[in-house]
N, C-alpha and C positions, 0 to 999 in steps of 0.2 A: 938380138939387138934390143936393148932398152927403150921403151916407149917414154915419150915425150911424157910427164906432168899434163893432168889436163887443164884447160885455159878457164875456166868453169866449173864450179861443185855439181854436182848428180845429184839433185833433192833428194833430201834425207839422208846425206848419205856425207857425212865430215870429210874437211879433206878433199885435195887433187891430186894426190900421188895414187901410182897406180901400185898392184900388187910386187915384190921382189922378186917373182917368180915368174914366166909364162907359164899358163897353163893349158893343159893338153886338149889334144882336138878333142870335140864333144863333148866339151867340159860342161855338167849341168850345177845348176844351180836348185837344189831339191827343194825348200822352202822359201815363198816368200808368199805377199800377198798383195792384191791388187785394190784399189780406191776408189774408184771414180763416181762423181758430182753425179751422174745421171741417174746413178742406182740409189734409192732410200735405204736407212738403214733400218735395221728392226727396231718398234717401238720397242723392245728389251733393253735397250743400248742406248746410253744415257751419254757418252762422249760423243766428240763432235770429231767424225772422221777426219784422217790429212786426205790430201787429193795427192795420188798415188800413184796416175793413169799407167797405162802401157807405155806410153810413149814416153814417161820418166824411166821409166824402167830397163827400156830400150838402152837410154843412157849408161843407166850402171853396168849393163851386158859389155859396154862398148868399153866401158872402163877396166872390169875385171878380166874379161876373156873370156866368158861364161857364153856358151851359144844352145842351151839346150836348157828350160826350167821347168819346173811343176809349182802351178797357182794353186793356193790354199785358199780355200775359203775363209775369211774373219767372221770371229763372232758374231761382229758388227751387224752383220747381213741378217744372223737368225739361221733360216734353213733356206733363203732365197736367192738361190745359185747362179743368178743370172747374170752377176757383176762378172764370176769368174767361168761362165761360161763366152760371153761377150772377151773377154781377156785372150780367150783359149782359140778363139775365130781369129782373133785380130794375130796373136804369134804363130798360130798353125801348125803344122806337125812335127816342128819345134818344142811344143809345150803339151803337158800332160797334168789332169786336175786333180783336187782331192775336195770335196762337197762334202755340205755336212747336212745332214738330213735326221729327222728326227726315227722313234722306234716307229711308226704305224705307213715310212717310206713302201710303196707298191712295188710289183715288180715290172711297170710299163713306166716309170718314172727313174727308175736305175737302169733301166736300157736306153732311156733317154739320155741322160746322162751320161753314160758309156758312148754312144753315139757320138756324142759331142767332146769326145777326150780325158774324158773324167777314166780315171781308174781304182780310186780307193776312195774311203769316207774315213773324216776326222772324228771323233769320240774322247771331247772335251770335259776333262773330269775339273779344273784348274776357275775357267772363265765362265763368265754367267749364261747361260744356255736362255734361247727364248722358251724351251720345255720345265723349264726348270731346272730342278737338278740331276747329275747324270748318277743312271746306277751301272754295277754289273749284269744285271738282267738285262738295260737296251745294248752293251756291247754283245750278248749271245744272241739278242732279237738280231741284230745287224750282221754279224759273222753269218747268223744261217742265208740270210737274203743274199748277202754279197756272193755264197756258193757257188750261186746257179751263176757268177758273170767269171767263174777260175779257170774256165778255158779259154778266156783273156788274158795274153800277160800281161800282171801288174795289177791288178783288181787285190785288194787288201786295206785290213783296216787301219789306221793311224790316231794312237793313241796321247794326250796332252796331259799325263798327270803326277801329281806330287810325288815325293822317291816314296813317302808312307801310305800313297795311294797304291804304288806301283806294288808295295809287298803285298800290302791288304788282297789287291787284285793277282795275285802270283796264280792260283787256281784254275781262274777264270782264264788267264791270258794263255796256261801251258796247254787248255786243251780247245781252242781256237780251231777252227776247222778251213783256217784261211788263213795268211801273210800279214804277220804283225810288224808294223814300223812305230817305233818309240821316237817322239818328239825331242828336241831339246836336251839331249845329254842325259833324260832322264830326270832335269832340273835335279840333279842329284848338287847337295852342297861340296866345292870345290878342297874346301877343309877337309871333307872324309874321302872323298876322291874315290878310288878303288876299294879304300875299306870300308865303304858306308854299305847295308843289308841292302838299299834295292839295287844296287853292283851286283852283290851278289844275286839278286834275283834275274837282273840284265843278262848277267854271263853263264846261266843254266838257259835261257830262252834263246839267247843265241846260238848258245852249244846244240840248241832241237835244231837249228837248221834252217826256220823259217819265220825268224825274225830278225828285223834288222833297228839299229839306232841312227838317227839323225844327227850330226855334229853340228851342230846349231844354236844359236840362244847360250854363246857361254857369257856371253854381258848380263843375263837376268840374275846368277848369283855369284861374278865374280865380287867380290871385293879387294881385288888390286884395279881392274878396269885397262880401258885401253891406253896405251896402245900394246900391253904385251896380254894382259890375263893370266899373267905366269903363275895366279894359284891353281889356273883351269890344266895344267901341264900334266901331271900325274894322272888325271883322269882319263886325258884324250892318249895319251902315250898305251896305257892302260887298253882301252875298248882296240886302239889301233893294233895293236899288240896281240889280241885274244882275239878279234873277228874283225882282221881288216877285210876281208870278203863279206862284212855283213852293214858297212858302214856307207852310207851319202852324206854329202854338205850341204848345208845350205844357208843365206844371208840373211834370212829372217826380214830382208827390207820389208816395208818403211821403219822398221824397228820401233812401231808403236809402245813398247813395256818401256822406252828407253826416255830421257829427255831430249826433247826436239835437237839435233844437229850434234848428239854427240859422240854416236858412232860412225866408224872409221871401217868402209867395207876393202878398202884394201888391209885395212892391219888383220881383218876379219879371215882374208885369205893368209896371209903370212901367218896368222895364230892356227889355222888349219897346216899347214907346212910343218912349223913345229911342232903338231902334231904326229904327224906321218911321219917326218924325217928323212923320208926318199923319196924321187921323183916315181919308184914304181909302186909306191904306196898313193901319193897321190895320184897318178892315174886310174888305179884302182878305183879309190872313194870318188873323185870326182867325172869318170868315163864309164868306165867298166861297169859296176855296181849300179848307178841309176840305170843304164842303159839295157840291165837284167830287169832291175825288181819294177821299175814303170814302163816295160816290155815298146820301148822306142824300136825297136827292129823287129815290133813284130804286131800283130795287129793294132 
């Protein structure tokens, strides 16, 4: 049965229609990120955050279908985890984190953070880091630390960078000695789709087995936009195609890259739909698949 229109927009979030689709029990929601007024942002970060809290976010849960997330830390923060650790208390074994920490993190501070829900770290090659710039030597510094936490499931690194970053880094990434998840489609441009090189670099790292890609962020290079993204269609048909076993979704809310109010998180799911193209592809990506690689069923 079709869900009523809701009576109120979901900040941040365009739009009261809900998704065309139900979605499947455990349906998680792999990226997104949290805001809140009480935590400072890093003096690095020169924009003035939205307010983002859980309890907005709550809302879009209630809108999409989505009952299971993983908070990402923003750059916003720096390396100061505590906005999305505070996030990860308040939804509880519901939600699962990804913190970002710089190359000289200890290893009584990644246990802390494991402790507290966290399971992988983001390694931002794209947005302004409060380190600086990011190299391929602190993703090797990071892989080796993260080791000692793989008898955890779901412990892996999570990479944000350009498709000419991701060839450059092709090397580095194949011989990783931990679970690689790529951001964003790979911010691969939607014009070269499956035939752009870091495709090709995507679809030998997937083919190893132990990486996977985020369907997420197709608003930051489509240029048809919402509500279809129908230049993003080849692309996402493509990865669905070649490693639907290696794929999550995720809203990317508040959808900061984007202009205030003009994404649409239900056309967000339906553009994931036609994606997939069947309800047991979409269980896969949005059940199944989170539920292995951010090890929900298991410590």
């Amino acid at each position: 049965m079709e869900l009523p229109p809701l009576s109120t927009p979901v900040p941040h979030s365009a739009g009261v229609n809900r998704p065309s689709c139900t979605l499947p029990a455990l349906a998680c929601d792999s990226h997104m990120h949290i805001f809140d007024a009480r935590f400072a942002p890093s003096p690095h970060w020169h924009r003035t955050p939205p307010s983002a809290p859980v309890a907005a976010y709550r809302m879009l849960q209630q809108r999409l279908g989505t009952s299971r997330t993983v908070v990402v830390t923003p750059s916003t923060y720096g390396t100061d985890n505590t906005c999305t650790l505070d996030a990860l208390a308040q939804l509880g074994d519901s939600a699962r984190g990804v913190a970002v920490v710089d190359a000289t993190v200890n290893a009584s501070e990644l246990t802390h953070l494991a402790s507290r829900g966290v399971c992988g770290l983001r390694v931002n090659f794209v947005s302004p880091q409060s380190w600086g710039r990011t190299t391929a030597e602190m993703l090797t510094t990071l892989a080796d630390k993260v080791v000692r936490h793989r008898d955890c499931a779901g412990w892996h690194l999570q990479v944000f960078a350009h498709p000419e970053q991701i060839v450059a880094l092709a090397p580095w990434l194949h011989k990783l000695p931990v679970p690689l998840v790529i951001d964003h489609l790979g911010h691969i441009d939607p014009s070269e789709g499956p035939a752009a090189e870091a495709y090709g670099v995507l679809r030998r790292l997937l083919d190893g087995g132990r990486t996977w890609v985020k369907l997420s962020g197709a608003y930051m290079r489509s240029s048809v936009h919402g509500p279809s993204y129908a230049d993003t269609l080849p692309l996402g048909h493509a990865l669905v195609r070649d490693a639907p076993q290696r794929l999550v979704w995720g809203s990317d809310w508040p959808h900061t890259t984007e202009a205030p109010g003009s994404v649409n998180d239900a056309d967000l799911v339906d553009l994931l739909q036609a994606w997939c193209g069947s309800a047991s592809a979409m269980h896969r990506v949005l059940s199944d698949n989170p539920g292995q690689l951010y090890g929900f069923d298991h410590c």
